[in-house]
Backbone bond lengths (Angstrom), bond angles and torsions (degrees), N, CA, C in turn:
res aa  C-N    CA-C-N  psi(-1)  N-CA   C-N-CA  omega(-1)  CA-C   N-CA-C  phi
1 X - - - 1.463 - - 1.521 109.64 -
2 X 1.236 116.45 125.41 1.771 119.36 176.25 1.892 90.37 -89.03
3 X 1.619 80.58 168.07 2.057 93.06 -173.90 1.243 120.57 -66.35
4 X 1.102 86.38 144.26 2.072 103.94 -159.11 1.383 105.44 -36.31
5 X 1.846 110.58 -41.97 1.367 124.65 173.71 1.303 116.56 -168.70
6 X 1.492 102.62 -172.24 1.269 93.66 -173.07 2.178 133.79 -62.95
7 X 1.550 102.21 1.25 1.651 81.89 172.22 1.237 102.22 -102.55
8 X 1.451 108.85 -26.49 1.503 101.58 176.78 1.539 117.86 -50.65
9 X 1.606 120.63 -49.97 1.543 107.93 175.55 1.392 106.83 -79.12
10 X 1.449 148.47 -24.60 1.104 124.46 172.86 1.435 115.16 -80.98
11 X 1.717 123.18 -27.33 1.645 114.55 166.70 1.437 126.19 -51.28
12 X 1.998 112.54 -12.67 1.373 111.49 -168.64 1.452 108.42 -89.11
13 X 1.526 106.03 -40.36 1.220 138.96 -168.58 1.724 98.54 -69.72
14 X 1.268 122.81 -51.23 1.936 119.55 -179.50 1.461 91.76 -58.15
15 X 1.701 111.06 -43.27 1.535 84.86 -164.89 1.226 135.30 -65.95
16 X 1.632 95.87 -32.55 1.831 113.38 178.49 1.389 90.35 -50.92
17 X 1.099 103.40 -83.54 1.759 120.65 -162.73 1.687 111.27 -28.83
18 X 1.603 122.26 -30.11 1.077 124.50 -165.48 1.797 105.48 -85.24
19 X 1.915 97.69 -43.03 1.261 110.11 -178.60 2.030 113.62 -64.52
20 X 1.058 87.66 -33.50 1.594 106.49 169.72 2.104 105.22 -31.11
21 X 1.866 85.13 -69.56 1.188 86.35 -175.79 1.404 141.69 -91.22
22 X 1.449 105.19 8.42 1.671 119.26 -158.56 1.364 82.53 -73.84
23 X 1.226 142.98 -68.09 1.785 128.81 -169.61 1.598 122.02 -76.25
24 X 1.319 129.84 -5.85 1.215 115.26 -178.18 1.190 107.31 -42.84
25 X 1.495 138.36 -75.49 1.314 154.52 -146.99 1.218 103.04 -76.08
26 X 1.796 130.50 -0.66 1.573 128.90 136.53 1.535 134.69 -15.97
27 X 1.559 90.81 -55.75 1.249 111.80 168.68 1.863 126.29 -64.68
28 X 1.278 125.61 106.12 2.002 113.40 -150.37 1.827 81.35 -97.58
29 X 1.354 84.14 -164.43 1.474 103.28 -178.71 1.451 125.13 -75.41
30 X 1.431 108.18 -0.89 1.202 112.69 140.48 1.699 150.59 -68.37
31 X 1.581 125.32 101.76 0.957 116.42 -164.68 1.660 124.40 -84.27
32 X 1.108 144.43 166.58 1.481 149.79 164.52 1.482 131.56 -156.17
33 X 1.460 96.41 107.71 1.289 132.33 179.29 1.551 120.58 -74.80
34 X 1.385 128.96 139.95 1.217 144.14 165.32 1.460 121.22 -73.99
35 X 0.978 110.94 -48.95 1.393 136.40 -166.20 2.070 110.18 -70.67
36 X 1.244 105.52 151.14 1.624 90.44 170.91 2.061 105.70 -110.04
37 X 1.027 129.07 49.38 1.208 130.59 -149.92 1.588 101.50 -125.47
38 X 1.562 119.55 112.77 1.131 118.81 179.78 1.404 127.90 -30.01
39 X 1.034 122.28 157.62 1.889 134.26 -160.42 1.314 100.21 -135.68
40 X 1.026 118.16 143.82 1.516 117.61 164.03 1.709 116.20 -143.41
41 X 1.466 144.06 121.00 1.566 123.20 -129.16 2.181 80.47 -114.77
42 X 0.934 113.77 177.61 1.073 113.27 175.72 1.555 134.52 -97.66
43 X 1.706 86.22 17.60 1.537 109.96 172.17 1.396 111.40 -108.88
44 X 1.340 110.04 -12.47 1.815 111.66 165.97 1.667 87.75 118.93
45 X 1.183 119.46 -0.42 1.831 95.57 179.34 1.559 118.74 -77.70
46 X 1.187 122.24 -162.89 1.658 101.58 175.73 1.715 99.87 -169.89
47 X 1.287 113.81 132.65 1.511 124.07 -175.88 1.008 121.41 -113.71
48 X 1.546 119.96 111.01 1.601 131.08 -164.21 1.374 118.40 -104.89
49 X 1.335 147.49 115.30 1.279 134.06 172.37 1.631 114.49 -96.31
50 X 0.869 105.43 120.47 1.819 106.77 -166.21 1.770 105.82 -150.81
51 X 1.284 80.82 39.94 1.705 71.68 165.99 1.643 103.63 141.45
52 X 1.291 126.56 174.08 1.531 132.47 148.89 0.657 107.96 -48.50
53 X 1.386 131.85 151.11 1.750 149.30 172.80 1.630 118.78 54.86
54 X 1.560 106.90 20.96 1.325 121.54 161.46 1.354 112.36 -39.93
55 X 1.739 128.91 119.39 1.386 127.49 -177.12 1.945 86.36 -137.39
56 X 1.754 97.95 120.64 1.272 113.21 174.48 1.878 117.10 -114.17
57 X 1.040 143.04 104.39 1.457 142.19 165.62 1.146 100.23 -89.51
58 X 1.881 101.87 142.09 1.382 121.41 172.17 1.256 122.00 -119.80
59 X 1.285 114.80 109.49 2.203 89.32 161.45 0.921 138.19 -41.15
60 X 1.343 116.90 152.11 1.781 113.02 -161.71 1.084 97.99 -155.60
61 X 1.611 121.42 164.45 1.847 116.06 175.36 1.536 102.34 -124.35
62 X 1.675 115.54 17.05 1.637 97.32 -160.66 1.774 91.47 -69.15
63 X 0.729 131.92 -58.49 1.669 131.11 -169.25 1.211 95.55 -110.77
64 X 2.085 111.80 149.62 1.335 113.68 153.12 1.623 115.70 104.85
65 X 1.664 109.60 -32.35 1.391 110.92 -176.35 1.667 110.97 93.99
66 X 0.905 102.08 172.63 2.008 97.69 -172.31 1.014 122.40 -71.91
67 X 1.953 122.96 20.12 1.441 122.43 176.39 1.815 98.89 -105.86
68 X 1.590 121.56 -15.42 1.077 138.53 -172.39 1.779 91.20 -57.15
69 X 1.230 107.10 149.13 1.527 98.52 162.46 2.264 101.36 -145.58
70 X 1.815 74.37 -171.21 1.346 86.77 -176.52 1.568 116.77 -153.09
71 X 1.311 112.10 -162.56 1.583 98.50 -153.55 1.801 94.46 -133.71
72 X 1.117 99.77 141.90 1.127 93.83 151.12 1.671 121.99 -159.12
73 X 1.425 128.00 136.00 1.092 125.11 -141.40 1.669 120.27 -118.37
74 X 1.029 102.39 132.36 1.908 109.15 -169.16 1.475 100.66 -83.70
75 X 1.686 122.72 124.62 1.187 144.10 -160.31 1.826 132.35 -130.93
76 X 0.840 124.01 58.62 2.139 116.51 -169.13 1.173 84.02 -18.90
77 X 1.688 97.47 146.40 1.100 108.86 150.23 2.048 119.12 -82.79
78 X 1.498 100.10 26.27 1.404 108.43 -176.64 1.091 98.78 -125.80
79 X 1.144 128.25 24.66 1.789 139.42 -177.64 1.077 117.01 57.66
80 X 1.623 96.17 -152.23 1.607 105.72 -179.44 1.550 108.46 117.76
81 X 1.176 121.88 159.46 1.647 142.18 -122.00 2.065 81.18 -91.96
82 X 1.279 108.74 143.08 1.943 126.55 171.15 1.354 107.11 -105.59
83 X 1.317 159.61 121.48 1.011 152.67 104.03 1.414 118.04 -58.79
84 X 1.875 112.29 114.71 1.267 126.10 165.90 1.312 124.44 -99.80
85 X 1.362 131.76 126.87 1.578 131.44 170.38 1.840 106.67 -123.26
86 X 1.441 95.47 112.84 1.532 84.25 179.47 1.916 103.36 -126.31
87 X 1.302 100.14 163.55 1.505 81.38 -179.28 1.336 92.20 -112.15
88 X 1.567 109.89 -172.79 1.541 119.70 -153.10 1.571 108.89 -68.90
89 X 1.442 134.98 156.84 1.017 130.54 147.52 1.036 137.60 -0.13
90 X 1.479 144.73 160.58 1.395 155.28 144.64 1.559 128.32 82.86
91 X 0.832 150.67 176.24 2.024 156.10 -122.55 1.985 77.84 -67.57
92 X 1.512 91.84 119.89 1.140 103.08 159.07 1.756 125.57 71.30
93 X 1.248 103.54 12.42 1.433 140.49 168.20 1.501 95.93 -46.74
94 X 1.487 117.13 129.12 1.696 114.93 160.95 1.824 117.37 -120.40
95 X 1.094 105.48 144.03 1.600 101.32 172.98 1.346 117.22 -136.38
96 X 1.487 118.79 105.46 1.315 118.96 179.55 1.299 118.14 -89.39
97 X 1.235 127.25 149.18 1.373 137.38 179.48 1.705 109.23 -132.61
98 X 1.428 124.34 141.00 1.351 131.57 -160.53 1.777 81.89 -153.61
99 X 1.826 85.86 127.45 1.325 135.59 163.82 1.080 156.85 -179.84
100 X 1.545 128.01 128.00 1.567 116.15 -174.24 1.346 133.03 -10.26
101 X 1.365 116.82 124.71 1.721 103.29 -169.52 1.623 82.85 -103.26
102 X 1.869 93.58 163.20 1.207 107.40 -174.41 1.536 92.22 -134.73
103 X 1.466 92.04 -169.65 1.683 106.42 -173.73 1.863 94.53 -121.89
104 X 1.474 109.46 161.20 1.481 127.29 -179.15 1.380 130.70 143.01
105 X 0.860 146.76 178.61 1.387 140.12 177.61 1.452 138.87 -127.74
106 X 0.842 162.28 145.94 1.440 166.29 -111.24 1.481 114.45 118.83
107 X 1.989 113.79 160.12 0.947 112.37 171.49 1.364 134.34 -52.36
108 X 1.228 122.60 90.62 1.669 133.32 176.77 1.124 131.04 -68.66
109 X 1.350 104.72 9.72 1.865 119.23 -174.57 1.343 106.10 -104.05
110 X 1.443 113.56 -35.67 1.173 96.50 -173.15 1.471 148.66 -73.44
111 X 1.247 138.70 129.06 1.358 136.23 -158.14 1.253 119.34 -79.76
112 X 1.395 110.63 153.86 0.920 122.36 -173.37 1.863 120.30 -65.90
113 X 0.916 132.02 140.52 1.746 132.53 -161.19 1.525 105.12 -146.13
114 X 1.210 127.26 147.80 1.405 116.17 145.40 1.639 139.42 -66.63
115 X 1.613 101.07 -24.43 1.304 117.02 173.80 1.497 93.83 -148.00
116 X 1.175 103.62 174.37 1.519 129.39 171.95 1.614 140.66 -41.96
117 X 1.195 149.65 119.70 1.450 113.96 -167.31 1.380 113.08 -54.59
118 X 1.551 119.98 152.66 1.857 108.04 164.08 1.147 127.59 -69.34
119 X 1.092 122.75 163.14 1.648 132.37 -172.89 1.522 107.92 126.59
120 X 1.677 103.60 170.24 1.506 98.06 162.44 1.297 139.19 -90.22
121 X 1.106 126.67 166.83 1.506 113.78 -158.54 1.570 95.45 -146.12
122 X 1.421 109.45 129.15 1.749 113.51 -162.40 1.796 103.13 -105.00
123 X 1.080 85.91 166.99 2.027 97.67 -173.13 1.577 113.66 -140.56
124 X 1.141 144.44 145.75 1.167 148.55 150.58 1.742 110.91 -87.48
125 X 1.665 102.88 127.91 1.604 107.64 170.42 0.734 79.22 -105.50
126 X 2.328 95.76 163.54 0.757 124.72 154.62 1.607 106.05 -150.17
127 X 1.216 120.93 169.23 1.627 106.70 178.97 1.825 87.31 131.12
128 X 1.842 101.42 -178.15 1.724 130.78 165.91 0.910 105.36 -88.51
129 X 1.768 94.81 169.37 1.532 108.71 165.63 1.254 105.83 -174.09
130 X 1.395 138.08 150.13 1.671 129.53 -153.07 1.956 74.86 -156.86
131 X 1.405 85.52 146.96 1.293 107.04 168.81 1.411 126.56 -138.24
132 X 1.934 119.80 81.60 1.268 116.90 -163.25 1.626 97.19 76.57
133 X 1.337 112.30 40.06 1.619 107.38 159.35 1.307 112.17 106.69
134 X 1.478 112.24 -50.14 1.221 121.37 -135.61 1.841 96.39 -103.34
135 X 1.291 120.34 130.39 1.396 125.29 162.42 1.629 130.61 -7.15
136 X 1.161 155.03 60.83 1.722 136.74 156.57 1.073 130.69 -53.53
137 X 2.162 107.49 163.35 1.719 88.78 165.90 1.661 94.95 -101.47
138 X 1.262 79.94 165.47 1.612 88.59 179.16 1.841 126.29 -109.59
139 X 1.447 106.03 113.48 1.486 101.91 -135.91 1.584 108.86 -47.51
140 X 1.439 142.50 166.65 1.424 118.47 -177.42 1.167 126.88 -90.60
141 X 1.695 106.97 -11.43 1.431 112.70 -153.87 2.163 90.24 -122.40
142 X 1.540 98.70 168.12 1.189 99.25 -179.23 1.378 106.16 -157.03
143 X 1.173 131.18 -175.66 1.901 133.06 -173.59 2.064 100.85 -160.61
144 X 0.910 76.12 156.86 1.602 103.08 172.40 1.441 116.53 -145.18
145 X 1.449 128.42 140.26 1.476 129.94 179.34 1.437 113.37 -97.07
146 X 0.777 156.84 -153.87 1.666 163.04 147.87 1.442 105.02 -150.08
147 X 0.973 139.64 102.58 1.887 121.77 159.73 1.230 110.77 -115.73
148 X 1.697 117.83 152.47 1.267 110.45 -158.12 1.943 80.51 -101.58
149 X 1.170 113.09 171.22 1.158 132.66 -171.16 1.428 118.45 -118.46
150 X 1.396 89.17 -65.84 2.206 97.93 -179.41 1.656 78.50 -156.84
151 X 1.616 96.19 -174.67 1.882 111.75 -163.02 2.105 88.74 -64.17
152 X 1.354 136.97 -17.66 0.985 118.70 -154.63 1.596 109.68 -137.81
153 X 1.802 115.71 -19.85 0.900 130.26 149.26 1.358 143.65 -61.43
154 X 1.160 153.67 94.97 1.548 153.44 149.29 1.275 121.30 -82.24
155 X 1.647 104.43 163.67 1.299 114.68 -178.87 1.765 101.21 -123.26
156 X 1.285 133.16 159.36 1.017 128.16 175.33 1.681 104.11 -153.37
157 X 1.501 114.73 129.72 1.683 125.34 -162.71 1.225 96.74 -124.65
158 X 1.413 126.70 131.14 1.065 114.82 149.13 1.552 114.25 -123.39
159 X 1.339 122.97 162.24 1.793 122.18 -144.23 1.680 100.24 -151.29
160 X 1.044 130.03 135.79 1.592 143.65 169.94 1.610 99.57 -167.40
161 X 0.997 94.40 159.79 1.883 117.40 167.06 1.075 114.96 30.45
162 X 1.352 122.26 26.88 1.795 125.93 162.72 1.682 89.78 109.47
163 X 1.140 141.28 19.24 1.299 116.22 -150.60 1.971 95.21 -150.52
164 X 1.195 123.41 112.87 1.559 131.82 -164.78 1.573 109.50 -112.66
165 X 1.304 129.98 129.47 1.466 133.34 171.58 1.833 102.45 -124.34
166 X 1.060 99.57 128.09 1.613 128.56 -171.77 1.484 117.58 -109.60
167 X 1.051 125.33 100.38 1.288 130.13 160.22 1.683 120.62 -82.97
168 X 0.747 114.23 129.48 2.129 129.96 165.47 1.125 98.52 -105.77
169 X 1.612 127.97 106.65 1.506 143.21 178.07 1.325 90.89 -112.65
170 X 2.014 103.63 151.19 1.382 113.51 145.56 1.601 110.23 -132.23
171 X 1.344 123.28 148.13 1.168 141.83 -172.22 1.444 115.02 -107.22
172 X 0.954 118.66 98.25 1.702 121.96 -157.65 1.815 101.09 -117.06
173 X 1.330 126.10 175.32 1.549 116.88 168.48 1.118 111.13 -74.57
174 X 1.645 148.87 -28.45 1.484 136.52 -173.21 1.719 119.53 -112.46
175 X 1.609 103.46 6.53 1.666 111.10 -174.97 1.566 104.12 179.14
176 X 1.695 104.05 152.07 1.509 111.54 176.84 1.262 92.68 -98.06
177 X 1.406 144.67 116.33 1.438 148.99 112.35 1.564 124.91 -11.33
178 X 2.029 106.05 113.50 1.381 88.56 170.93 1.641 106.41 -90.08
179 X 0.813 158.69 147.82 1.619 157.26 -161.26 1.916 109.31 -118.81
180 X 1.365 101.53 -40.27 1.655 103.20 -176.84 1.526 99.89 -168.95
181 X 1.261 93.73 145.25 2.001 93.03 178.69 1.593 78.61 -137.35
182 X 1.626 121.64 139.91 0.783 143.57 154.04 1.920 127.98 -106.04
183 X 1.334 118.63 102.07 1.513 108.71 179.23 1.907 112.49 -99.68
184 X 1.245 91.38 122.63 1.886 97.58 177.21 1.468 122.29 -117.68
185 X 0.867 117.29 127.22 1.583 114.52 -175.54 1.343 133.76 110.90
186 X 1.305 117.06 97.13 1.497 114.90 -143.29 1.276 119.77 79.18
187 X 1.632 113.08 -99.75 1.566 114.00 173.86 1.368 108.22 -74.55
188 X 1.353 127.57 143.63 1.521 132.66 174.88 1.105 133.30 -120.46
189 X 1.389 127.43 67.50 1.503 130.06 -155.19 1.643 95.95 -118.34
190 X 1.723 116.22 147.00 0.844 137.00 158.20 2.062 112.94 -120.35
191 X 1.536 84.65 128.41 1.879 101.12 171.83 1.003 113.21 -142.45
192 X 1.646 97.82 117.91 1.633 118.52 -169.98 1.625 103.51 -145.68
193 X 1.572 107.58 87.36 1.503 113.73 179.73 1.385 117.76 -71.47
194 X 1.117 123.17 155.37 1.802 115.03 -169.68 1.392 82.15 -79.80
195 X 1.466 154.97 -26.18 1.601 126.44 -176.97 1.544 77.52 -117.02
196 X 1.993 85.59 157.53 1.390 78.53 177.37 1.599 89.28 -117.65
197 X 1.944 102.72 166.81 1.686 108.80 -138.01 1.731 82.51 -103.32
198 X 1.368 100.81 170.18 1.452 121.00 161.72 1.241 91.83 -69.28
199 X 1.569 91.51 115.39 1.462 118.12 148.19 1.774 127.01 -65.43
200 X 1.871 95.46 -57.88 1.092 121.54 169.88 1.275 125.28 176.30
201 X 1.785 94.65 135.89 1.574 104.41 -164.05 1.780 124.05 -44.96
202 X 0.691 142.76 -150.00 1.298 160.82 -164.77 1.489 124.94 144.04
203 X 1.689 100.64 117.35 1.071 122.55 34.18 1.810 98.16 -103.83
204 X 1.256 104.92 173.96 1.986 95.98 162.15 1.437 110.16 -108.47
205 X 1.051 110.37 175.44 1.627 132.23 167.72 1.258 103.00 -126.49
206 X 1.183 122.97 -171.70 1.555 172.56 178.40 1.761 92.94 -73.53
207 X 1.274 150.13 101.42 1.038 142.07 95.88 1.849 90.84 140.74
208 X 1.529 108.70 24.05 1.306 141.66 137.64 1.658 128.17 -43.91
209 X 1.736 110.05 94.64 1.330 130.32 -171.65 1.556 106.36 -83.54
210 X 1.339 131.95 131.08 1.622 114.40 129.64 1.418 123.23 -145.46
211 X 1.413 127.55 -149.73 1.220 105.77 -167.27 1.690 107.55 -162.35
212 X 1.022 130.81 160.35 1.569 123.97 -179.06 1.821 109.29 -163.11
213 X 1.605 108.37 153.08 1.219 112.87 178.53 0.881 102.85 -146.26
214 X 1.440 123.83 145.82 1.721 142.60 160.31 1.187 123.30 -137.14
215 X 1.307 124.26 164.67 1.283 124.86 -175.42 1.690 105.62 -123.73
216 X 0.918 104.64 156.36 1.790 112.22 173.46 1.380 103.98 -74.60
217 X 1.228 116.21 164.12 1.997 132.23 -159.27 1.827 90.95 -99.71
218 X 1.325 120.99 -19.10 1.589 109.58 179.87 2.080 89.53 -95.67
219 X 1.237 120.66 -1.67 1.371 121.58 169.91 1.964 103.38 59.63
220 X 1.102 97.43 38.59 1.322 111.19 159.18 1.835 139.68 -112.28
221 X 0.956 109.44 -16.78 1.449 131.66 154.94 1.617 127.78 -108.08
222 X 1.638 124.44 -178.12 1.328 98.27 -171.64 1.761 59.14 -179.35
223 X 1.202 78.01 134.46 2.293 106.61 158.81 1.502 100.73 -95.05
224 X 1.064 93.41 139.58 1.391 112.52 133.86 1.765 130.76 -142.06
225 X 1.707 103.80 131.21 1.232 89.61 -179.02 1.869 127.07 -136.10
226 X 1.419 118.80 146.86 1.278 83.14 176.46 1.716 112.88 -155.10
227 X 1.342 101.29 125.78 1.177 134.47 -150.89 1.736 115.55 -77.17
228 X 1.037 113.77 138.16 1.584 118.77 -176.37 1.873 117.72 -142.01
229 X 0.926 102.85 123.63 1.388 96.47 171.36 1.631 108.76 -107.75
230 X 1.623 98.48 133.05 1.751 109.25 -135.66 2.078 75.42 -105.97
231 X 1.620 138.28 -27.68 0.919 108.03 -142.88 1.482 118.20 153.84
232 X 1.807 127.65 154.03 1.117 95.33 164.36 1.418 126.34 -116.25
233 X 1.309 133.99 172.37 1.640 139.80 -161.78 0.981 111.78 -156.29
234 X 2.019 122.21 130.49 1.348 122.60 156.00 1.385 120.53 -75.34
235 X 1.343 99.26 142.73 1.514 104.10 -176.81 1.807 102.94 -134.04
236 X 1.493 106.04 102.57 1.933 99.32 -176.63 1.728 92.55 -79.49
237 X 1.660 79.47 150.91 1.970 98.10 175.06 1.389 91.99 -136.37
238 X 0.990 107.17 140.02 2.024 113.16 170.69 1.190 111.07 46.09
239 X 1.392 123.33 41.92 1.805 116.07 -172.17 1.719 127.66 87.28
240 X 1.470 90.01 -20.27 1.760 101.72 -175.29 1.346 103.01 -101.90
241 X 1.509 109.79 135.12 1.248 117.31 175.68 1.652 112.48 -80.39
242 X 1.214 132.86 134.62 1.356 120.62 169.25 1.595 133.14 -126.21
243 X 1.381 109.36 108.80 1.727 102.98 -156.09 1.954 104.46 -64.20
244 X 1.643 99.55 133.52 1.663 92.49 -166.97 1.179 108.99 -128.03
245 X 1.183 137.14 150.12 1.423 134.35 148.51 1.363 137.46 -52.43
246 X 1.115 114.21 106.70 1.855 96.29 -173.64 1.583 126.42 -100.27
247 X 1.322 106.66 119.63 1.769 108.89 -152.06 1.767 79.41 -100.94
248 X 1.486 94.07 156.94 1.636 103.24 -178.90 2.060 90.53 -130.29
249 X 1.256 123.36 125.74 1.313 124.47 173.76 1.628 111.44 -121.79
250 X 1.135 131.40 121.64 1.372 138.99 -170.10 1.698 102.50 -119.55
251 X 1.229 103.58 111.55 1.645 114.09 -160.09 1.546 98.82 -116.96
252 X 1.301 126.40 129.40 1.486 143.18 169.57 1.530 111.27 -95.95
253 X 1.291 102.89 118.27 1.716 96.49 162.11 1.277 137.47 -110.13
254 X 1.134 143.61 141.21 1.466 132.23 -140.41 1.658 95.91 -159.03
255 X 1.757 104.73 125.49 1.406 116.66 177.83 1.404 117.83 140.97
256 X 1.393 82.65 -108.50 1.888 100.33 178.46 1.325 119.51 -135.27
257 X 1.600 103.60 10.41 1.350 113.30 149.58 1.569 92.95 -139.39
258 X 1.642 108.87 130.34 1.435 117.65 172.49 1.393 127.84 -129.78
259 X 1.097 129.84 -157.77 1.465 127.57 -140.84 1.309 141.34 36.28
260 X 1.554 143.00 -132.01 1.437 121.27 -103.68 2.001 89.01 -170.54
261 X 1.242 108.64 109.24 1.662 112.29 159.34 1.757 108.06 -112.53
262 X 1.321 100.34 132.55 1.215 110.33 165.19 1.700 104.45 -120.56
263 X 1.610 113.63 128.41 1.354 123.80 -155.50 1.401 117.13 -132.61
264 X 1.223 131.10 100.96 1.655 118.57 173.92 1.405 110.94 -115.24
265 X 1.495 111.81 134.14 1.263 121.17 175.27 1.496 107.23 -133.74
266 X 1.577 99.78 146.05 1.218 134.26 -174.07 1.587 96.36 -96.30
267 X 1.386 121.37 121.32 1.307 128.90 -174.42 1.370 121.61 -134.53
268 X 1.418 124.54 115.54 1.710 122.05 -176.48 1.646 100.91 -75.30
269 X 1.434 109.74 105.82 1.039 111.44 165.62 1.392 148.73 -55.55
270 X 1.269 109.03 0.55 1.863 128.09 173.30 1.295 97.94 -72.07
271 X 1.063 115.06 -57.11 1.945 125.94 -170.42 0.976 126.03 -123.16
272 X 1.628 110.19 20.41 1.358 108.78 171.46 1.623 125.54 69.08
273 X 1.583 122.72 -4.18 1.031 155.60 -178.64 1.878 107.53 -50.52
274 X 1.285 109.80 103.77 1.627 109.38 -168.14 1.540 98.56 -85.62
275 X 1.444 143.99 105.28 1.568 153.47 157.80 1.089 121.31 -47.23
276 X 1.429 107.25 -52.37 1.915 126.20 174.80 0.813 132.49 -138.04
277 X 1.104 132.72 148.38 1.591 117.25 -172.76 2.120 90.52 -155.12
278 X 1.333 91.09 125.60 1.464 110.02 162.97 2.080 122.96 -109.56
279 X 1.237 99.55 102.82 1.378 110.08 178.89 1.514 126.67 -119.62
280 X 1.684 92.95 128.56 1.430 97.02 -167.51 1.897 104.11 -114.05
281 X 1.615 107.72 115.70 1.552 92.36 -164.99 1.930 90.14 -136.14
282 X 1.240 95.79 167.73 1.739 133.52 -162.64 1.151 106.35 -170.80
283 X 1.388 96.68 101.45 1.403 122.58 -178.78 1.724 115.21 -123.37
284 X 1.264 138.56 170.05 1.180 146.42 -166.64 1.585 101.35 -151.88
285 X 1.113 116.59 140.96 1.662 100.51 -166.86 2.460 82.80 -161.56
286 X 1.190 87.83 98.12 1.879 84.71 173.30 2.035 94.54 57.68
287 X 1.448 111.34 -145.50 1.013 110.07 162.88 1.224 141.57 -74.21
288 X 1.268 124.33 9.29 1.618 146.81 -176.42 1.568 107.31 -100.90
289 X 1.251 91.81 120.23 1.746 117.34 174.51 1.744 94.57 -96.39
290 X 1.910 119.45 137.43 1.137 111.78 156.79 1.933 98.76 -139.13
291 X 1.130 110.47 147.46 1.133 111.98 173.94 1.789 100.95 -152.06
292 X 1.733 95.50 151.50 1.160 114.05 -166.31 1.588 130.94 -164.65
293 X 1.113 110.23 115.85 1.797 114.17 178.46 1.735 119.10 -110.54
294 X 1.229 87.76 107.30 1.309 93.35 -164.28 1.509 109.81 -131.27
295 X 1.370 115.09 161.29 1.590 130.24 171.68 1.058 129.10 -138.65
296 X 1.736 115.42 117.69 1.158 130.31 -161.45 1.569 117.98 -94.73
297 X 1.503 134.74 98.40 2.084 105.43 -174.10 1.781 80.88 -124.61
298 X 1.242 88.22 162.34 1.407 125.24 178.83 1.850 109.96 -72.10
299 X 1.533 104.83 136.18 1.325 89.24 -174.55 1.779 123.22 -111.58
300 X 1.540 85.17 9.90 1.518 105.76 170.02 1.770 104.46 -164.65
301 X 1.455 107.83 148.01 1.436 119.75 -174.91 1.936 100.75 -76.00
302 X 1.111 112.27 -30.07 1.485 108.49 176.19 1.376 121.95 -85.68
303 X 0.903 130.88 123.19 1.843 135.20 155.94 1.693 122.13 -30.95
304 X 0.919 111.98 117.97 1.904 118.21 171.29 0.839 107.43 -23.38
């Protein structure tokens, strides 16, 4: 059976697409690697694992200008203990991170970014979805946008079944900023807080909590969300293995759209780049029940 109609397949589809993106930007400007295999960032810094107590700093431009830096940190994939020391925010801000280097493999080329390259970037679903009870298909294919904004600003869209969710991110040295989330299609909510909230700290670790709330501009809905970075995980896309971060976000909804996302994403930590994303959501929307378990991966590491 395809959706009863049109909000039912576009209410399933905003939600994936929305749940998709509520944790990418979990992942801060801190990166973490598996592998012990030289790095080199595309600002000239360079990350070496050569031993225990391997400590690598990178240049970076998300905040501050090209004296600003950033971190990125050598990790086993068999764990073991993080010590972080970063100093405060802003032009020329440093944050070191010290940890066991390990051995493994993943893409090692890739540079370091504040966000993603632009373009679109395609996905294969797979997973359920019931609308008011009753059985859907669940479309297979999916997209995401990236646009760059200013040196620190992005936008990020994601789009299926008539139905678009919009993020306005900022990428700063001590937190990702959500700035505006726009949902269209089917459900229609706009949230645009006069400050905009921690998205997510920076840098993170391993077993790293936070949390954020907003309300919609007609002041009828209200997020809540709260964010964890569970760890790290390979995740292959197109043949390439890619060492990722996996952020877990558990989102409450409260109003006139209610219930419950449970969200894990697989995230390339150079660019913040979301690979997979598994979302499990129950939602209530007027008289419309949608619920859905689904899995989102990327079907190429490059943008259209």
């Amino acid at each position: 059976m395809r959706f009863a109609n049109s909000l039912g397949r576009r209410g399933v589809v905003v939600l994936a697409a929305w749940t998709a993106l509520v944790a990418v930007a979990g992942v801060a400007a801190a990166a973490t690697y598996d592998d012990g295999t030289q790095r080199t960032s595309a600002n000239g810094g360079t990350s070496s694992a050569g031993g225990r107590g391997a400590t690598t700093t990178v240049p970076g431009t998300v905040a501050g200008g090209p004296g600003a830096k950033r971190t990125v940190t050598t990790k086993p994939a068999s764990g073991g203990s993080t010590t972080t020391t970063a100093a405060a925010g802003g032009a020329g801000g440093v944050s070191t991170t010290t940890a066991p280097a390990g051995a493994g493999g993943g893409d090692a080329t890739t540079a370091e970014r504040p966000f993603p390259l632009p373009g679109t970037y395609h996905q294969t679903v797979t997973g359920t979805a019931t609308f008011n009870g009753k059985p859907q298909d669940v479309p297979k294919d999916a997209s995401f946008t990236i646009e760059q904004l200013t040196a620190t600003d992005w936008r990020q869209s994601a789009s299926g079944g008539g139905a678009t969710t919009t993020y306005d991110l900022r990428t700063l040295a001590n937190e990702i900023q959500l700035v505006k989330l726009v949902l269209s299609g089917g459900i229609n909510k706009t949230f645009d807080p006069a400050t905009p909230v921690r998205y997510s700290p920076l840098p993170p670790a391993t077993g790293t909590s936070w949390n954020w709330r907003i309300t919609s501009t007609d002041n009828k809905t209200t997020i809540d969300q709260t964010g964890t970075i569970e760890g790290t995980e390979a995740v292959v896309v197109a043949g390439t293995t890619v060492n990722c971060v996996r952020v877990r976000a558990k989102i409450t909804l409260s109003g006139d759209l209610t219930g419950t996302q449970d969200v894990t994403v697989w995230v390339r930590p150079s660019d913040k780049l979301g690979v997979k994303t598994h979302a499990v959501v129950n939602v209530r929307y007027g008289v419309f029940t949608i619920a859905s378990d689904t899995t989102s991966e990327l079907v190429s590491l490059s943008p259209a």
